[in-house]
N, C-alpha and C positions, 0 to 999 in steps of 0.2 A: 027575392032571395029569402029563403026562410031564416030562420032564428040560429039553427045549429052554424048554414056557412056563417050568418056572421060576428057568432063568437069566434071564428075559424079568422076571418077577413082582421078581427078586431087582435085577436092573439098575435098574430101574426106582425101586424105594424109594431105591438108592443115590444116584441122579440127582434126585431130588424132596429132598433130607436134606443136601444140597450146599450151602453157603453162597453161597459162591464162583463164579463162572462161570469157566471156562476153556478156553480155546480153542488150539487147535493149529496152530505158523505153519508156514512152506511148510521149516523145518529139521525139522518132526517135534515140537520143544518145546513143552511146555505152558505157557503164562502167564496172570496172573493179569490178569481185565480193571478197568479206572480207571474206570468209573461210578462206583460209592459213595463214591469220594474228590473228585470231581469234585462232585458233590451235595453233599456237605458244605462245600465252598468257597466254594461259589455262594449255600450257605443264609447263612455266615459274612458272605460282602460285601454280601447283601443287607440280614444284621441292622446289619453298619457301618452302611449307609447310612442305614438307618430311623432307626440314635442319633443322625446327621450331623443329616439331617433334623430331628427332635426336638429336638435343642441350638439348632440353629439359628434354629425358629421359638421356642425360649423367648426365644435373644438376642431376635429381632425385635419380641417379645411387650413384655420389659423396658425394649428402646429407646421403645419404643410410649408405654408406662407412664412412665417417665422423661420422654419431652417430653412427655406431658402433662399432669405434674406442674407441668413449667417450664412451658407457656403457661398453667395454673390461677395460678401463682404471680404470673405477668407480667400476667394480667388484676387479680388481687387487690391488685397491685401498683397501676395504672391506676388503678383503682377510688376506693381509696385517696387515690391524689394526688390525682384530681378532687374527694373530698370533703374533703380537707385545704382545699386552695384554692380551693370553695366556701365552705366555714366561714370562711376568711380572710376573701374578698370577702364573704359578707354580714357577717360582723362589725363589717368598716369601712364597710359600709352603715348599718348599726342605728349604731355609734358618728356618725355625720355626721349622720344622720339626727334625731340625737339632739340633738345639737348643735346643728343648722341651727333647730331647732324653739325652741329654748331663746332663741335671738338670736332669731326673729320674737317670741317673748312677753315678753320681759322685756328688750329692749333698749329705750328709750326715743326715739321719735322725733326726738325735738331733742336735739342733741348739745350741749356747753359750747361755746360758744370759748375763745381762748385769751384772749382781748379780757378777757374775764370773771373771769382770774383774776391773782393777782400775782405775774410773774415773777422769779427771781433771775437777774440778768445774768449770764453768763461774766465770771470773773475775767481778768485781762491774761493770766495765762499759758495760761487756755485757749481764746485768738484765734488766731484760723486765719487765714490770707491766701486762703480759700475763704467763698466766702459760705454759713453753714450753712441748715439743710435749715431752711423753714417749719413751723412748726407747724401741725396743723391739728385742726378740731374735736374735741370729746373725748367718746368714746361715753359717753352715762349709761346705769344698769340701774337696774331696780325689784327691788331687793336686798331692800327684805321680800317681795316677792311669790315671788322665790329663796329667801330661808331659809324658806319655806313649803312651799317642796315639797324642801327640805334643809337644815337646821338648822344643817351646818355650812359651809354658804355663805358668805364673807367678803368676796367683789366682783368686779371681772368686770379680764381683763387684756386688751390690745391692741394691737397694731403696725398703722396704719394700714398698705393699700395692701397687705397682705400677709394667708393665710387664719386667723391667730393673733390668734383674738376667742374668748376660753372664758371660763365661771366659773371661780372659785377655791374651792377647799375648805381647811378645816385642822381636822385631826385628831389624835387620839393614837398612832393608828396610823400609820406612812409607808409599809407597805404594800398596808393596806386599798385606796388605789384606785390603786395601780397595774394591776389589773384589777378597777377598777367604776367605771363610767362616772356623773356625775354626780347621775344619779338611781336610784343602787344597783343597775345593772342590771351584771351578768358580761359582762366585754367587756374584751378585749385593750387598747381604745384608753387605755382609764384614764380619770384625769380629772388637772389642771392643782391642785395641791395646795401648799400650804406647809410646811417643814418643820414636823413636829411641836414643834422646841426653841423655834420661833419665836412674838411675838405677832401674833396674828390681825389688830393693827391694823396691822402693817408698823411696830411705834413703837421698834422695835428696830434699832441701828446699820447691823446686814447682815441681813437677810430673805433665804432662800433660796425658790427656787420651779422646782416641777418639771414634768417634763413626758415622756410619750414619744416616741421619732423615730420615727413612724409611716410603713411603705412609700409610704402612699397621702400623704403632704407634709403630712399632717394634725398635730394636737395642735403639739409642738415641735422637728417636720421642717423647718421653714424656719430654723430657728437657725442648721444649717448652713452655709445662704447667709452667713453674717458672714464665711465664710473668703474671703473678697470684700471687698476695701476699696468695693470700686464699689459694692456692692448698701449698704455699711453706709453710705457717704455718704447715699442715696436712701432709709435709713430709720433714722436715729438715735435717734427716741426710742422708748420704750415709757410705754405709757399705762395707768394703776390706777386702778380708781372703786372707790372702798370705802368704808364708814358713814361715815363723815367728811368725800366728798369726792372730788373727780377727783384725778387727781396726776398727773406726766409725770415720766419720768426721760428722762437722756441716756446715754446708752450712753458709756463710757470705757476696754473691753478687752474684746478676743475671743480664745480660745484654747481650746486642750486639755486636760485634765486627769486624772489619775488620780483614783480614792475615795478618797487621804489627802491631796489637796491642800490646801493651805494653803484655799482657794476656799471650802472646807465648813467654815470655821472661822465660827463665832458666840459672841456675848460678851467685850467687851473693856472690861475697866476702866480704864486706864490709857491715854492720848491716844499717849501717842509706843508703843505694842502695836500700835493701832491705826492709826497714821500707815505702820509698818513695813508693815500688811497692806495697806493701799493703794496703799504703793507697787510692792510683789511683785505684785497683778493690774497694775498700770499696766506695769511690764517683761515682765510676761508675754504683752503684749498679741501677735497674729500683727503687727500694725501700727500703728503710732502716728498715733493719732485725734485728739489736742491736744486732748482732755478732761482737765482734772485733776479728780481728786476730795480734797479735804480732812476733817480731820476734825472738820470743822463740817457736815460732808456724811452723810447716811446713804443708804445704798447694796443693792441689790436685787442676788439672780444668778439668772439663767435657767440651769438645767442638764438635759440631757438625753443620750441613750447619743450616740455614734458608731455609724455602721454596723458595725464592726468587733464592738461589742458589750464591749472591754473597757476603754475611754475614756469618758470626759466629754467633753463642745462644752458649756464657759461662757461667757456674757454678762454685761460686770459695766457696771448702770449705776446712776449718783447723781441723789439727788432734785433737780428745777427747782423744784417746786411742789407 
């Protein structure tokens, strides 16, 4: 090989072993060219953009996830309430139901009159310058054919003209039916009970008797209506058939009450005790009725919630008959 190839052989390795490209500008200098730094910038923005990307679609992913967390929730939700307030309404079906069937069997087609039984007049002081409301017939019930299919069935109560026609029970328990419907069934509506402290024949001075304020106007939801002088004029009395007999009382005070009211007080030995409690339901009335009650008088209360749920609505009335 002569001399010329191998500066030719030798150039040539040095030019192949070059990392660097360099080029020569119009002053003669040699500089170094910006490709590889240029490629590395490019690979840099593009990986930004891929984490961009990536972050991005996980937010979208998670939003994703997240409402459809909320519309599972908002359906479950839905769901939910429609079966709440299915159970409601059939409950207060099955309770009416229940009831309605109870007055076709064991109500008695011929009522009492009043013709039939013997009234205690109104005393002078409790004349009204309103002509009081008529009496009118008195539902009888077949009260053994009731303690037959419930043992502690003790008689049937009723305000004419309005949908408060039930049996009565009296038990040990005063919880027992507040959810169980007359004939042991589970059911919000309850049943129309006596106080447990009371006797079963009502022979006691004050008889309590309970009931619930049912949405649908049922059990002892019309009690209410007495915040009504109007409604209480056009239905004054309440009416009891029990073993011994029809009975009517007159109603003589409507009002509110707390769970320590005097109202839930039962047993009084002493006349003027008892004269006292008479006269605290008569003052406490929302309006004066011009019933008086004496204590030759014994006296019944309907009691039942308030809407509000932490109230009493009592009715205080004394025997006619």
């Amino acid at each position: 090989m002569n001399t010329r190839d191998k500066r030719k052989s030798n150039s040539s390795k040095k030019t192949s072993g070059q990392k660097p490209v360099q080029h020569t500008n119009t002053k003669g200098t040699q500089v170094r060219t910006a490709k590889p730094s240029a490629d590395r910038a490019d690979r840099r923005r593009q990986t930004a953009k891929r984490r961009r990307m990536q972050e991005e679609r996980k937010k979208r992913q998670l939003l994703y996830l997240l409402q459809g967390v909320f519309l599972g929730l908002c359906i479950a939700l839905l769901l939910f309430s429609i079966w709440k307030l299915a159970s409601i309404f059939l409950g207060y079906r099955s309770g009416d139901k229940e009831y309605e069937e109870l007055r076709e069997q064991y109500v008695l087609e011929e009522p009492i009159s009043p013709e039939e039984v013997e009234i205690t007049p109104p005393s002078e002081e409790g004349d009204t310058e309103e002509e009081p409301a008529a009496l009118v017939p008195m539902t009888r019930i077949d009260l053994a054919s009731l303690q037959s299919l419930n043992s502690e069935a003790v008689g049937w109560i009723e305000i004419p003209g309005t949908v408060l026609s039930y049996p009565m029970v009296h038990t040990t328990d005063n919880s027992y039916y507040l959810n169980h419907t007359f004939r042991k069934e589970n059911n919000k509506s309850g049943s129309i009970f006596i106080e447990t402290s009371n006797k079963e024949d009502f022979s006691d001075l004050h008889t309590i008797i309970y009931g619930h304020n049912m949405k649908d106007g049922s059990m002892f939801a019309g009690l209410k209506n007495y915040t009504s002088e109007e409604y209480y004029k056009s239905n004054p009395y309440i009416y009891v058939d029990l073993a011994d007999g029809a009975h009517c009382y007159e109603i003589f005070s409507c009002h509110e009450a707390d769970v320590t009211d005097i109202s839930y007080t039962i047993g009084y030995a002493a006349d003027e005790i008892y004269a006292s409690f008479l006269d605290t339901l008569k003052v406490s009335s929302l309006y004066d009725t011009g019933v008086e009650a004496g204590i030759e008088d014994s006296v019944i209360t309907l009691s039942t919630c308030t809407s509000s749920g932490k109230n009493r609505f009592v009715v205080h009335a004394k025997k006619l008959y």
